[in-house]
Structure formats: structure tokens, C-alpha cells
N, C-alpha and C positions, 0 to 999 in steps of 0.2 A: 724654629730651630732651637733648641736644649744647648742648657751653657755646657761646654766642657770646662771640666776641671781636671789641672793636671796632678799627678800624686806623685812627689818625692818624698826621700826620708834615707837622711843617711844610717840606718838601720838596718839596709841591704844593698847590695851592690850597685853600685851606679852605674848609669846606664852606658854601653860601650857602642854606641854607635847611633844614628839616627831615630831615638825612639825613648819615649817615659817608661818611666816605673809602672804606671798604670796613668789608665784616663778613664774621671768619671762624667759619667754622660748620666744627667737625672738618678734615678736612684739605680742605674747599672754601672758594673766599675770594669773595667778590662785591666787583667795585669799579664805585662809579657810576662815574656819566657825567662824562667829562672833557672840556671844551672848552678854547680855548689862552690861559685864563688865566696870568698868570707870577705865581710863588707871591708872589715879593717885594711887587710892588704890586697883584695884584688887578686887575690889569686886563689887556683882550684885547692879547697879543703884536699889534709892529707889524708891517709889511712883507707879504710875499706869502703866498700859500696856502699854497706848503710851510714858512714857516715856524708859519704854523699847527697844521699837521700835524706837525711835529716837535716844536711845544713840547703836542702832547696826550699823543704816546706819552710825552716825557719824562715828564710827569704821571703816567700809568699806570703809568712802572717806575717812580717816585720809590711809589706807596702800595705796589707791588707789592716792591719791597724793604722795606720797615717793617715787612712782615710774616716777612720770612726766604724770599722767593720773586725769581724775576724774570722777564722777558720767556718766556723758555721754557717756567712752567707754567702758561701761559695756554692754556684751551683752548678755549674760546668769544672772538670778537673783533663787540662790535656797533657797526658803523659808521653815523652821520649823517650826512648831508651836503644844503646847503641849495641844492649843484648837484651833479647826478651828473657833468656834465664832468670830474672833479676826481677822479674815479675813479682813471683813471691815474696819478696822482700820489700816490696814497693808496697805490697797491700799491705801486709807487719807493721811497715813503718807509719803508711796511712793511718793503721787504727789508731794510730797515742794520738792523729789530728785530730779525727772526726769522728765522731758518733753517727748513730741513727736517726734520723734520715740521712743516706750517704748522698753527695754530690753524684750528678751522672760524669761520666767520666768514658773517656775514650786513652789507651796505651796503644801507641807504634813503635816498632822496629826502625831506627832510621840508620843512611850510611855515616852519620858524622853530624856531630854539635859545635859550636864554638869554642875555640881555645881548647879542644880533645875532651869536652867532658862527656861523662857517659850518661848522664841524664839532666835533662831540662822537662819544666813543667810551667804551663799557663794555665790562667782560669779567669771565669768571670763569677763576677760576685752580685748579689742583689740585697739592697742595702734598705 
């Protein structure tokens, strides 16, 4: 059995309920679900969609570097979204993450997030 390692880092949101920031397992990392909580106060970023969306990825490379990784060994990307309109703005904001080779990646339509946000996103990284 492979050690886990758990990944904190107060650089993103702490976690509100039963569960890590991420857990590395060997050289794979799983990080929950991030919505665009701001680490400082714990509560949902103001203003528009993409600022949403921007303060989720930040979140994801804030645990995703704690553990010695970043944006690029992500290779799984799961996207929520409480409207797929929004889609295209999702990918926009994706590209300022990632380059080529993109992570594979799956986007759903869901009825409802935590705390009313309109987008969360998890991924697994390989480190």
C-alpha cells in the first residue's frame, strides 16, 4: 500500500467539510473541488464570471504547487458549471493556464455547488 500524503496550504481555501485540499498517493495527486472561494476570507470572490473562474484555477495551482507540482501536471480537469453558457469563457480562461498538451478534461451542467457558487473544478495531477 503507497504512503498518502496529505496537501495543505493556506494559499487556497481551507477545506469546509470532511475532506483535504488534495492527497498524494505516489506520484498521483488528487485535488478536490475548488469553487472561487478567496483563501483570505472564505467567502465567494465578487464581480463577474470570469472572475470566478479565475480565482478557481488560482486555487488549484495554489494546492497544486504545495505539493512541488503546477498547472502542467495536471491531467485530468473536472469542470462544474451551474450554466453551460459559460463554457466559453471557461475555455478563455483556461488558456492563460495551460498550454499544449491540454489536460483531458470533462464540463457538466450541475443543479447547485456549495455555498451558491457557480463553478467548481477538480483534477488529478501526475507529478
Amino acid at each position: 500500500m503507497s504512503q498518502r500524503q496529505i496537501i495543505a496550504t493556506d494559499k487556497a481555501p481551507q477545506a469546509i467539510g470532511t475532506y483535504s485540499q488534495g492527497v498524494k498517493c505516489g506520484g498521483t495527486v488528487y485535488l478536490s473541488g475548488q469553487i472561487p472561494l478567496d483563501p483570505a476570507t472564505m467567502e465567494l470572490v465578487g464581480g463577474n464570471m470570469e472572475a470566478s473562474i479565475v480565482r478557481v484555477f488560482e486555487n488549484l495551482k495554489a494546492v497544486a504547487e504545495a505539493v512541488g507540482g503546477g498547472m502542467q501536471d495536471i491531467a485530468k480537469l473536472n469542470i462544474y458549471l451551474i450554466d453551460l453558457a459559460h463554457f466559453g469563457l471557461v475555455n478563455e480562461v483556461m488558456a492563460r493556464y495551460f498550454s499544449e498538451p491540454y489536460p483531458a478534461r470533462a464540463a457538466v451542467a450541475v443543479a447547485a455547488l456549495p455555498k451558491g457558487a457557480q463553478v467548481e473544478m477538480d483534477a488529478i495531477m501526475e507529478l
